[in-house]
C-alpha positions in Angstrom: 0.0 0.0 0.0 1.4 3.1 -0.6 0.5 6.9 0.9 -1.9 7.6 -1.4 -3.8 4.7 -1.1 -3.3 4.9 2.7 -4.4 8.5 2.7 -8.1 7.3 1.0 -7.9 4.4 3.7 -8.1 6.7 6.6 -10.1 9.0 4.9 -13.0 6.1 4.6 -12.0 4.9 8.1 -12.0 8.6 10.5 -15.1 10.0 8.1 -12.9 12.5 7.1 -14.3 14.7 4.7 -11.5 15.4 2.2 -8.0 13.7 1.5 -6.2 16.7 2.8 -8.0 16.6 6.7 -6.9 12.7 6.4 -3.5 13.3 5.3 -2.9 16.3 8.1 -4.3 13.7 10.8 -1.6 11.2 9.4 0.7 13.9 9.1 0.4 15.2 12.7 0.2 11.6 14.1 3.9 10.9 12.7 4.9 13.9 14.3 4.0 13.3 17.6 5.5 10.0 17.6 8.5 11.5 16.0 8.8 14.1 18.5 8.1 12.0 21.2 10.7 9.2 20.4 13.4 12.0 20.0 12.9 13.4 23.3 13.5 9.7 24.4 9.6 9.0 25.5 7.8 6.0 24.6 4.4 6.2 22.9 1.8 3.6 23.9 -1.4 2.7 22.1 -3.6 0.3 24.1 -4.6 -2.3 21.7 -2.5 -1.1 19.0 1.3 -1.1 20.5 4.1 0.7 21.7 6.9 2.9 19.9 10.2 3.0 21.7 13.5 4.7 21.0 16.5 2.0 21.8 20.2 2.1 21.5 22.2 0.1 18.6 25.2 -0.9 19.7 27.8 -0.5 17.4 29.4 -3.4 15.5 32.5 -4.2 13.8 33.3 -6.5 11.0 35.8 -7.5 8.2 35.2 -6.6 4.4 34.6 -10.0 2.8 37.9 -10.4 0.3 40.3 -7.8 1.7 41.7 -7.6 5.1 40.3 -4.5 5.8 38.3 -4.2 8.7 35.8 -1.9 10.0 33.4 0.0 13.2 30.0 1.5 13.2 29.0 3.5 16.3 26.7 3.0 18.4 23.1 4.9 17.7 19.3 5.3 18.6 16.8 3.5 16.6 12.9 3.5 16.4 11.3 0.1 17.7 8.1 -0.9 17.5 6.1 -3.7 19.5 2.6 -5.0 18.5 -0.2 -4.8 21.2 -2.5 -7.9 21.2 -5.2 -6.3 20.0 -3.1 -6.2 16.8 -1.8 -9.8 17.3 -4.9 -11.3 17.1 -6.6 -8.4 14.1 -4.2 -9.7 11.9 -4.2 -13.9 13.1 -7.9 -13.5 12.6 -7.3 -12.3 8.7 -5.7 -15.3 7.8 
């Protein structure tokens, strides 16, 4: 699915009248969480799931054919975890 067709999805789903109210509710929703995961806060959606900010530890490794070797650094990376509501939505769509 891409945005468009996602945009008309929640559109028919919230009874929104137009595209563009759907796509500034879908637009400010992916803020917040953005802003919120930034600031190192978790957002939790009862029956949906959770959005977490971790930390990625760095890793090092050797370029397959050469001898050369080499380090990332550690960084923060968006997680998310299904709620059960969502768990069983999607089992039950089988």
């Amino acid at each position: 699915m891409n945005k468009a067709q996602f945009v008309d999805l929640v559109q028919k789903s919230g009874g929104y009248k137009t595209k563009v109210e759907a796509e500034t509710a879908i637009k400010a929703f992916t803020e917040a969480v953005t802003e919120a995961l930034v600031a190192k806060e978790d957002v939790s959606l009862v029956g949906f799931g959770s959005f977490a900010s971790a930390l990625q530890k760095g890793k090092s490794g050797k370029v397959p054919g050469t001898d050369k070797t080499y380090t990332t650094a550690d960084k923060m990376v968006p997680k998310f975890k299904a709620g059960k509501g969502l768990k069983d939505r999607i089992a039950a769509g089988k």
